[in-house]
C-alpha positions as a Markdown table, in Angstrom:
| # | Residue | x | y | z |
|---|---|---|---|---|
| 1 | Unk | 91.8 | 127.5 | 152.9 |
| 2 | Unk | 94.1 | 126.5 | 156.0 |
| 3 | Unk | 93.7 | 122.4 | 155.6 |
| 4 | Unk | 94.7 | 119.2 | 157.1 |
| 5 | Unk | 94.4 | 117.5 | 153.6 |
| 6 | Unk | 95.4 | 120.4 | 150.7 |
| 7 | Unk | 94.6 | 119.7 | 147.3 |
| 8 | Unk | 95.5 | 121.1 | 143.7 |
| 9 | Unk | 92.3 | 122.6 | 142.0 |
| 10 | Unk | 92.0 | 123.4 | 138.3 |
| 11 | Unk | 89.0 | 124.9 | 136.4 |
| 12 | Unk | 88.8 | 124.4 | 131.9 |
| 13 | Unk | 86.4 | 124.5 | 129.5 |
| 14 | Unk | 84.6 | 121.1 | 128.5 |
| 15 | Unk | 85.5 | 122.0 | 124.9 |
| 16 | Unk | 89.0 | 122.6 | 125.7 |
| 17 | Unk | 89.8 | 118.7 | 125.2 |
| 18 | Unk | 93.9 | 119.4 | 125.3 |
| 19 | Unk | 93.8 | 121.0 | 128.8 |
| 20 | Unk | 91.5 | 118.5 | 130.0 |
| 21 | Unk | 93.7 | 115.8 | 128.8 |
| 22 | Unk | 96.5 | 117.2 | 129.9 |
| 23 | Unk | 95.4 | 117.5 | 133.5 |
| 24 | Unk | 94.2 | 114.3 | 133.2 |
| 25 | Unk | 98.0 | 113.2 | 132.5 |
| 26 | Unk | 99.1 | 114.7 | 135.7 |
| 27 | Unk | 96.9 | 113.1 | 137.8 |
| 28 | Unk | 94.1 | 115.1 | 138.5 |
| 29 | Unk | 90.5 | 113.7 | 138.4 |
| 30 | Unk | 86.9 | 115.4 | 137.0 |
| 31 | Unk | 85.3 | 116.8 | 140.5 |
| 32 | Unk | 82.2 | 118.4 | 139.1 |
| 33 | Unk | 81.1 | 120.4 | 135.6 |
| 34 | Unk | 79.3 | 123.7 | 136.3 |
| 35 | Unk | 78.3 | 126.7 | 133.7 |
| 36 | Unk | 80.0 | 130.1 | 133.7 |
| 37 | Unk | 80.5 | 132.3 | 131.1 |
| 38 | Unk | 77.9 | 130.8 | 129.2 |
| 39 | Unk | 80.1 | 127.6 | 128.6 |
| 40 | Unk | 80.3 | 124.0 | 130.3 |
| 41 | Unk | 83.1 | 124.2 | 132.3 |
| 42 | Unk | 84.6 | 121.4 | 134.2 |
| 43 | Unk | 86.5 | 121.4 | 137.7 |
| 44 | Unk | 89.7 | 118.9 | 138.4 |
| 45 | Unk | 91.5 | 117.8 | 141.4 |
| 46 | Unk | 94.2 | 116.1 | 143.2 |
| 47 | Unk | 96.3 | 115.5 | 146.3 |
| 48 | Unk | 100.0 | 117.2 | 145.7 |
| 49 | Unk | 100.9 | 113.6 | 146.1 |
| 50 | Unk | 98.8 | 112.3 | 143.4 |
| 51 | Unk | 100.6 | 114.5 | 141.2 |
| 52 | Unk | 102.5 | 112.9 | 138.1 |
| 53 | Unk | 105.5 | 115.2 | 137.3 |
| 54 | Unk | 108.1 | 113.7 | 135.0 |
| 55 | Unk | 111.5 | 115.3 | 136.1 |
C-alpha cells in the first residue's frame, strides 16, 4: 500500500523461536499474534530506518 510512512512486515510461527529472535535482532517489534494454519503465529514490524543491518 502507497504510504507516507512504509514499514517492513514479517509473519513466523510462535514456535519458530530462531526466526523470531532473529527478527528481533534486526529491529523489528511483536505487532500482534493471530492463528492460521492451525498454529499461533505472530506478526513483526519496523520502519526501514529501524532496521539493524550489520555491513
Amino acid at each position: 500500500m502507497p504510504s507516507d510512512h512504509p514499514s517492513v512486515i514479517a509473519v513466523t510461527q510462535e514456535a519458530n523461536a530462531r526466526s523470531c529472535r532473529l527478527l528481533e535482532a534486526i529491529g523489528m517489534r511483536r505487532i500482534d499474534g493471530f492463528v492460521e494454519f492451525d498454529a499461533p503465529q505472530v506478526l513483526f514490524s519496523v520502519d526501514p530506518q529501524g532496521l539493524r543491518i550489520a555491513h
